[in-house]
N, C-alpha and C positions, 0 to 999 in steps of 0.2 A: 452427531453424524459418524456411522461408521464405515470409515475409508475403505472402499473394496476395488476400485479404479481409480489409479490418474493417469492422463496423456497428453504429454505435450501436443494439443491442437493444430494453432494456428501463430506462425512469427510473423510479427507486422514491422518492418524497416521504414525508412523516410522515402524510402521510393514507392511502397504499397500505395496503389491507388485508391483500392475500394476497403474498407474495414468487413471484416469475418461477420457474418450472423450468426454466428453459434444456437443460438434459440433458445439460452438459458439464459437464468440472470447471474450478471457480471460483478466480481468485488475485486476492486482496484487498488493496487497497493503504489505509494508514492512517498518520495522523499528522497533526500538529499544522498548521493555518491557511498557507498560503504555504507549506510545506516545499516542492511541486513536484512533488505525485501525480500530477498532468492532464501534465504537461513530460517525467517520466517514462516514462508510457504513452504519450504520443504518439510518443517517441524508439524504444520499442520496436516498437510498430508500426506504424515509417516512415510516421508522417502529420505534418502543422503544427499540424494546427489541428483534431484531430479533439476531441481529448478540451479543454474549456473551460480555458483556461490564465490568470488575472489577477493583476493586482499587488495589486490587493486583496485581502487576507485575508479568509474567510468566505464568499469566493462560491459557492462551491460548498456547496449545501445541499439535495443531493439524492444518490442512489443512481446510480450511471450503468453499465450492464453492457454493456462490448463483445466483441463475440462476434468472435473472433479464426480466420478459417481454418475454421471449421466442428470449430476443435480443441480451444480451452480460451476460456474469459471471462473478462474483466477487470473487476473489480469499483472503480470510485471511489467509497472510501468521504468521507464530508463531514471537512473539516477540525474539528476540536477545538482548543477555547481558545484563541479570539477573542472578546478582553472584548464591541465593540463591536456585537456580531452581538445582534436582538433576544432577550432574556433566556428569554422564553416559547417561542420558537422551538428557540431555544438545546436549551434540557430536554428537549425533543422529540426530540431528533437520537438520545440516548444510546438510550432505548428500542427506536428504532428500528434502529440499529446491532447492537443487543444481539440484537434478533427475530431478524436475517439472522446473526450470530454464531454464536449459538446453534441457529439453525433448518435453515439453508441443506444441506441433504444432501450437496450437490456442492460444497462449498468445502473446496479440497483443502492451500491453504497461504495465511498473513497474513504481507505483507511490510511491515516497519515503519520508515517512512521520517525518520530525521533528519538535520537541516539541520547540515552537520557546523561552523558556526559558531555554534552554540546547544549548551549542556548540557540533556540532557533532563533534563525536568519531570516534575509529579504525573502528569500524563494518560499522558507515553509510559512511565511506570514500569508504571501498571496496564497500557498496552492489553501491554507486554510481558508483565506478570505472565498475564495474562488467556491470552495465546496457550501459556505453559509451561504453565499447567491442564488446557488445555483441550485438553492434549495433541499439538500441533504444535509441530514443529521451529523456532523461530522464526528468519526473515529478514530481517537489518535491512541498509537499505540509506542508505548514508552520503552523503546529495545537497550539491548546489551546491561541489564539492569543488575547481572551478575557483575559491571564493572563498578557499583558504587555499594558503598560499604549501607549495610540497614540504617544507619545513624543520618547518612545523606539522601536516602533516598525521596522523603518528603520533603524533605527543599526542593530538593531538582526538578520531581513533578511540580510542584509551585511556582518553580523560574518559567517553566515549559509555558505551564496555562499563564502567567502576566505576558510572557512576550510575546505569547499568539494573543493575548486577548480573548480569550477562550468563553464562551457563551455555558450557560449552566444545565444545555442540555447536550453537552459534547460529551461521550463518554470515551473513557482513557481507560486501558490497561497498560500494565507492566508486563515484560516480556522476556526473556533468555533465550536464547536457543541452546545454550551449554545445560541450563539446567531446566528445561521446555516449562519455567516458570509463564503462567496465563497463556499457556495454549489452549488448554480445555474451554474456558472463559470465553476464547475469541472465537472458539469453534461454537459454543453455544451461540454468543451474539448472532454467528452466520446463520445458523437455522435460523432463528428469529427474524432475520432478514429475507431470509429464503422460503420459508413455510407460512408466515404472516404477513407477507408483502412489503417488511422491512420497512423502505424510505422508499418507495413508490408512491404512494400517497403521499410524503411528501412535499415530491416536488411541483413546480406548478405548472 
């Protein structure tokens, strides 16, 4: 895909009522507080500074959907389990995650992102469990990989897949955003989601 448009769309808060119809189909990015959703999607659609990128954990506490090309949307979903983030707030988020999960017509694949210097947690065990239910092919995408040395990197992906429990048709890439190591990789996967109907078929 060659990027010739993006725009930030539509921001959806815990107060939005009704979720966006955009009329495309939707690719979700999720995971855990700092892992590097916003660093991610900015890399894939050669921009700096589009999608909110900070060293802060928890900043991101909203819905953010950019409409890509007039071809698919990108969904930044809010980081999970950041102790610090207001408690009340916090509880909000899940519901609301869960409405667009559950609801969204056009969300055609959840790509699930760990910080491949971290073992996943309770939260990215469900959001994976949640995606093999719910009938999608699950995506996970192994970030910050410029922080482990080549010698560690196949371990780390193998801690990743035992602790998720990982199924033999989840496909995993590696990822940078310093060195835009498997961006072309994920951008192909997208087409293939986008132009062949992806995981539509499916779900059930």
């Amino acid at each position: 895909m060659i990027i010739k448009n993006v725009e930030l769309s539509h921001v959806v808060g815990v107060t939005t009522k009704e979720l966006p119809d955009i009329g495309l189909p939707e690719i979700a990015f999720a995971g855990r507080s700092n892992v590097g959703k916003s660093s991610l999607i900015n890399a894939l659609i050669q921009r700096k500074s589009l999608a909110r990128t900070s060293s802060t954990p928890g900043k991101t506490q909203t819905m953010n959907f950019y409409r890509v090309n007039d071809d698919v949307c990108f969904v930044d979903l809010p980081g999970y389990g950041y102790a610090k983030v207001n408690v009340d707030y916090k509880r909000s988020w899940g519901p609301m995650i869960e409405r667009y999960l559950n609801g969204s017509a056009n969300l055609k694949a959840v790509f699930l992102l760990i910080d491949i210097r971290r073992i996943p947690n309770e939260d990215d065990s469900m959001m994976y469990e949640w995606m093999v239910n719910a009938g999608f092919t699950p995506v996970i995408i192994v970030t910050k990989a410029d922080k482990a040395k080549k010698s560690e990197i196949k371990k780390a992906s193998l801690d990743i897949k035992n602790a998720l429990r990982v199924t033999g048709d989840t496909d995993m890439y590696l990822f940078s955003a310093l060195k835009k190591t498997g961006r072309d990789e994920i951008m192909q996967r997208i087409d293939e989601i986008i132009n062949e109907g992806g995981y539509e078929d499916d779900k059930d």
